[in-house]
N, C-alpha and C positions, 0 to 999 in steps of 0.2 A: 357385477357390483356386489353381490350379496357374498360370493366371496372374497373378498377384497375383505370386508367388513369383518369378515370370518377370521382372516390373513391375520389381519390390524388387533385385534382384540387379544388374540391366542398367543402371538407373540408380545402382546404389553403384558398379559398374564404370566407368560415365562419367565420374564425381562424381570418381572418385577419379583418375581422369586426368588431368580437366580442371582439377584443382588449379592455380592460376596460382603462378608462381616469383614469390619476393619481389624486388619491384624496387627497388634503393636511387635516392633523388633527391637529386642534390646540385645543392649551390649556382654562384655564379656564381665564386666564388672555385678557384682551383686547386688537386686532390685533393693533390700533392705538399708545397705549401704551406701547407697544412692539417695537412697530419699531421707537418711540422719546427715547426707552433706547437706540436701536441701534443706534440711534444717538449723543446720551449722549456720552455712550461708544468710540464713532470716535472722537469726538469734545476733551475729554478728552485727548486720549493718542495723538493725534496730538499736541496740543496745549502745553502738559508736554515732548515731544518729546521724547513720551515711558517710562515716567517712571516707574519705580520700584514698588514705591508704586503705584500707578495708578492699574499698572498690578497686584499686591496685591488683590487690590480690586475687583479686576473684573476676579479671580481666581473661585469665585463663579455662573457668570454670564452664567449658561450652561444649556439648556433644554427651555423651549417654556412655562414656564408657573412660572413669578417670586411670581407670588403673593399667590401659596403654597397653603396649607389647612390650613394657620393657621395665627395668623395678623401679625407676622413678619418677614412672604414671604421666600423665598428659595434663594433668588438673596441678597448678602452682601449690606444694605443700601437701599434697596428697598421694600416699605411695603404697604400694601393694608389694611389698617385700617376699622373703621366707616366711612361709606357714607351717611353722612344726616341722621345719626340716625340709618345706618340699617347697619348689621354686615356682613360686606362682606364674611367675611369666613364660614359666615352660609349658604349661598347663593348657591344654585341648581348647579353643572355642567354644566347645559346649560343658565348660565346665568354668562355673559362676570364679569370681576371684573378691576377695576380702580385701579390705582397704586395714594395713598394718601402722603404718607409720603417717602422722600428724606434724610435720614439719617446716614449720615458720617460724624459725629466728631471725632478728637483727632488723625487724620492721617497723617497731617502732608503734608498733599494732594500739590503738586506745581500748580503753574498755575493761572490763571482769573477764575473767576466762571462763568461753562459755562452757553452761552445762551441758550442749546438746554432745559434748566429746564423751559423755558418756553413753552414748546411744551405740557406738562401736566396738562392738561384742568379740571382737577380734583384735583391738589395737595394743601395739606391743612397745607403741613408744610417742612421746608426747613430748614434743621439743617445740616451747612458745621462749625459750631463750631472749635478752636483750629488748624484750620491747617496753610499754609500757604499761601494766596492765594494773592495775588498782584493785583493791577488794579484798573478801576474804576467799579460800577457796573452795570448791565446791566437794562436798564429803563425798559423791557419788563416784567420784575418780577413784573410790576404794573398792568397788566392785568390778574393774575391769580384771577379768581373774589373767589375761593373759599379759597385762604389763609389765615392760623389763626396765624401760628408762622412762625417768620423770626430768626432762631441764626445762627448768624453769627462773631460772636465775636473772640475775640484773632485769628485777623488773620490780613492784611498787605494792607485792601484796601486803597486807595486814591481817591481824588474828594471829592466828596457831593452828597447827598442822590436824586436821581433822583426823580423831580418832580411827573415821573408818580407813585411813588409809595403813593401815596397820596390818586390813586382810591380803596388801598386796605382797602373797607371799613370793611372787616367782621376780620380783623387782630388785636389780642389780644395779642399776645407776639411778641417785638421786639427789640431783642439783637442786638446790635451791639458795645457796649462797648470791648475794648480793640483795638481799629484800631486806632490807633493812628496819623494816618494821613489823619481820615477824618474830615473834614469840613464841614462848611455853615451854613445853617435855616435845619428847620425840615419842612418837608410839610405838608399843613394842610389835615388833615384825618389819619395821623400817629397817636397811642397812646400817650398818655403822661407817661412820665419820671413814673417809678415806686415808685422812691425813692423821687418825688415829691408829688404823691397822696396817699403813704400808700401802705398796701399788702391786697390783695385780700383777703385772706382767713385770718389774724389777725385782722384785721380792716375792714369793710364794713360801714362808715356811709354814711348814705340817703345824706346828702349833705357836699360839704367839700369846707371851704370861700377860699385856695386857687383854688383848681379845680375846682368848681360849682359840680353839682351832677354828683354822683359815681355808675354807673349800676354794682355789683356786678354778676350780671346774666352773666356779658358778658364776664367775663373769664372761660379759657380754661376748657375745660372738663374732658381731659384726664387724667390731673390730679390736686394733691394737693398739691403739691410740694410749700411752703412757699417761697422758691427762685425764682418761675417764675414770669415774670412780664415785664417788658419795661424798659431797660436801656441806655444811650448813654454815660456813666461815660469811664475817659483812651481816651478819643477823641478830637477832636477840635470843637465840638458842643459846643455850649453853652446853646441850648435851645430854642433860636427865633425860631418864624413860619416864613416858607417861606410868603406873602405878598399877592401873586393871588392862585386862585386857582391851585391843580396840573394838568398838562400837560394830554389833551388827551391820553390817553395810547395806544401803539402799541401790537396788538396781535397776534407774530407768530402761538398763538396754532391753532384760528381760519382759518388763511390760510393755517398750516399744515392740519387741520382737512379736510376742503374743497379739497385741494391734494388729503388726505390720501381717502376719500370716493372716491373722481372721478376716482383713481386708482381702491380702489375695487369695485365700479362700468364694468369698463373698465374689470379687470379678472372675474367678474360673464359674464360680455357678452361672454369672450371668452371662458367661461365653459359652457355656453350654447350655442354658435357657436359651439365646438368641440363636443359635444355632441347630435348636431342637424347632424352633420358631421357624426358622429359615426354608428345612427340609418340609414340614408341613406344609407350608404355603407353596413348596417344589410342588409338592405331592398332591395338594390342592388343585396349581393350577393347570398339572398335565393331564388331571381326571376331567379337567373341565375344557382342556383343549380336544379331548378325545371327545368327551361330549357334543360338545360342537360341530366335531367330522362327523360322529355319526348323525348328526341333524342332518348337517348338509348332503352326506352324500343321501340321506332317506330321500330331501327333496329334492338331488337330482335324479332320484329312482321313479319318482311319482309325477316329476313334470316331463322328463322327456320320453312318454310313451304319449301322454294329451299333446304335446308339441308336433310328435311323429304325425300323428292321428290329425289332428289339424292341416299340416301339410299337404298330406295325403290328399283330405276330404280336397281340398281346395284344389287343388292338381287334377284332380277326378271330377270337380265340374268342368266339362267343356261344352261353351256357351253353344246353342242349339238355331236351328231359324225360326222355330215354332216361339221358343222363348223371346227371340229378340221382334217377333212382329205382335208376341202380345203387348212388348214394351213398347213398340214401335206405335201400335193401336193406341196405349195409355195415352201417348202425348200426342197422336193426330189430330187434327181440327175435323168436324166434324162438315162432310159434305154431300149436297144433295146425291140422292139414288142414280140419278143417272149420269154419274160423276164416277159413280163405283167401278163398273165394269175398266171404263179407261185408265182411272189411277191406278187399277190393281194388272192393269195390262203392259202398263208403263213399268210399274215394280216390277215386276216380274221380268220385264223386260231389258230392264236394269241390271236384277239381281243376280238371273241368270249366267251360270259359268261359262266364261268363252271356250272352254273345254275339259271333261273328265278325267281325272288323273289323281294318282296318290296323294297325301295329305304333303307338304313342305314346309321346311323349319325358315324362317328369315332369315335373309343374310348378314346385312346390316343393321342390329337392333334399334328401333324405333322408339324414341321416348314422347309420350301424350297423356296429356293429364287432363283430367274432366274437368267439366265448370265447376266441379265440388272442391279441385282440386287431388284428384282421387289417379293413381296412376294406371292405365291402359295395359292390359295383357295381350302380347301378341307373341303367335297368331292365334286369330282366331275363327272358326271356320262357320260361314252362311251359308247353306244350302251345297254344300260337300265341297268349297272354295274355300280355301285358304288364306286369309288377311292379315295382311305386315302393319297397317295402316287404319284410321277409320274411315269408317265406309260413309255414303252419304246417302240420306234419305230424307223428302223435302225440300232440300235446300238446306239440310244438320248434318252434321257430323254424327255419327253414332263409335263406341266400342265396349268391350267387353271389362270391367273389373276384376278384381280377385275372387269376388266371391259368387263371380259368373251372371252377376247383372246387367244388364244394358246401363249405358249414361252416354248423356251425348259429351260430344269432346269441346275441350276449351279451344277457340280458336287459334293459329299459329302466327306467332311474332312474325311480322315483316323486316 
């Protein structure tokens, strides 16, 4: 029992060490990026207050990993393109991938367009084309340093083109024709009017006396599409440049970004605190299993020699005649003197061996139990006779116990 106890304890001790830390598995998409869609995604249905189409959209948006094995991502609108040349979706499993492209046109979308599309420190193109989107629009879209295409067209903005969109210098498509209630200057560092310099890909001359020279290089790559190019036609642009330079630009992604690391900063420490936590308590409770063996086996070193020793003793008393007629005297009745000679002639004559011979083991073991309840050792030997059974004196049964005393025996069931 006591090791049983020993057993049970030692392994709840281990069990409860060896508990493994929950490991999270993420996808091929990057953590950062993930969690500015999940921001996307709150900013969105709040601000459309739930709607329909919204929810349409984002019918798709399930599983840890939008940007797929392939460049037009798993997540409706969400694409992970070319990166500077290199083909994300060729790219290793263990190498994170960038969400490029922002692609929902023709939805019908309600709402401001959100700010949180500024949190994507890598997006190279922002196509909310044809929906419906109201408001003015947000200056931070000037600090996306890698954006190439802005369409935005046939939709419901108001205001005027935010100065900071000025800083987007590597920007070669920008649609916004059909908004017809936007205004103002255009900032300087915007494209120029398409339909003022010609098309990219029909026309290319080295120099043009309205625009000055035309770097054909610098449009878009992805495709050939004769239609793409810079328009502000359907608007209240007229075409002036803004006058100063554009406005410093503001960049949520950089303070997001800064956030997002010192967070996962902050859970790598606490995956290596719980896991420095972990080993200790390993360590803890194998000193303390060990502990345990060495108690137990100390006290099986200290009880089984008093065990032996007990045995022994008890084995090594074997009951005598002298002993069993002192016991035998205890419980006699006490009778006149001249009664003595004959009872004791009678015993004797009784006890007497019907013949001298070697000590014998029983054959068939014999079970008797005293009126104490107390169980009978046999054999046992009276006056150099060997007994399988109890013997009888008076008119009692007599035998011998464990600890080599006389008792008389309990009668036998009929």
């Amino acid at each position: 029992m006591h090791f049983s106890k020993f057993a049970v304890a030692a392994a709840a001790l281990v069990a409860a060490a060896s508990a493994p830390l929950a490991v999270v598995v993420e996808g091929a998409t990057h953590p950062q990026d993930l969690a500015a869609l999940a921001k996307f995604k709150e900013e969105a249905l709040k601000m459309s207050n739930n709607d329909a189409r919204w929810r349409k959209v984002f019918e798709t948006w399930v599983g840890d990993d939008p940007c797929g094995a392939d460049w037009h991502g798993e997540w409706h609108g969400v694409q992970c393109r070319e990166l500077q040349g290199v083909k994300q979706w060729t790219l290793p499993d263990n190498v994170y991938r960038r969400v490029t492209n922002m692609h929902i046109p023709e939805w019908g979308l309600p709402g401001h367009l959100p700010e949180s599309l500024c949190l994507f420190e890598m997006l190279e193109e922002l196509d909310f084309d044809e929906n419906e989107f109201e408001g003015t629009l947000p200056a931070c879209v000037g600090c996306l340093p890698h954006l190439r295409e802005i369409d935005i067209e046939d939709n419901k903005f108001t205001g005027t083109i935010p100065r900071e969109w000025g800083n987007l210098k590597n920007l070669v498509e920008f649609e916004i024709d059909g908004n017809e209630l936007l205004a103002g200057c255009i900032p300087e560092g915007l494209p120029k009017d398409a339909e003022w310099c010609g098309d990219c890909w029909s026309t290319c001359p080295s120099y043009d006396p309205y625009c000055g020279s035309y770097d054909c290089n610098s449009c878009v790559e992805w495709t050939k599409d004769p239609e793409i190019g810079t328009s502000y036609e359907n608007t209240r642009i007229k075409g002036d440049r803004c006058p100063n330079e554009p406005n410093p630009p503001v960049c949520p992604w950089e303070i997001f970004k800064e956030e997002f690391e010192e967070q996962q900063r902050q859970e790598r420490e606490l995956m290596r605190h719980k896991s420095e936590e972990a080993q200790q308590r390993r360590k803890e409770a194998m000193e303390e299993q060990k502990r345990l063996e060495d108690e137990f086996a100390a006290e099986e070193d200290v009880q089984q020699p008093q065990e032996e020793e007990e045995e022994l003793e008890i084995r090594s008393k074997a009951p005598s005649t002298g002993a069993f007629l002192d016991e035998v005297e205890k419980e006699a009745p006490v009778v006149e003197e001249d009664d003595v000679s004959e009872d004791v002639s009678e015993d004797v004559s009784e006890e007497a061996p019907a013949s001298a011979g070697p000590a014998a083991k029983c054959g068939e073991p014999v079970e008797r139990l005293t009126v104490d309840d107390e169980a009978c050792v046999f054999p046992f030997t009276v006056m150099e006779q060997n007994h399988c059974d109890c013997i009888n004196h008076n008119e009692e049964d007599w035998c011998v116990i464990a600890d080599g005393s006389w008792k008389k025996c309990a009668p036998l069931e009929k």
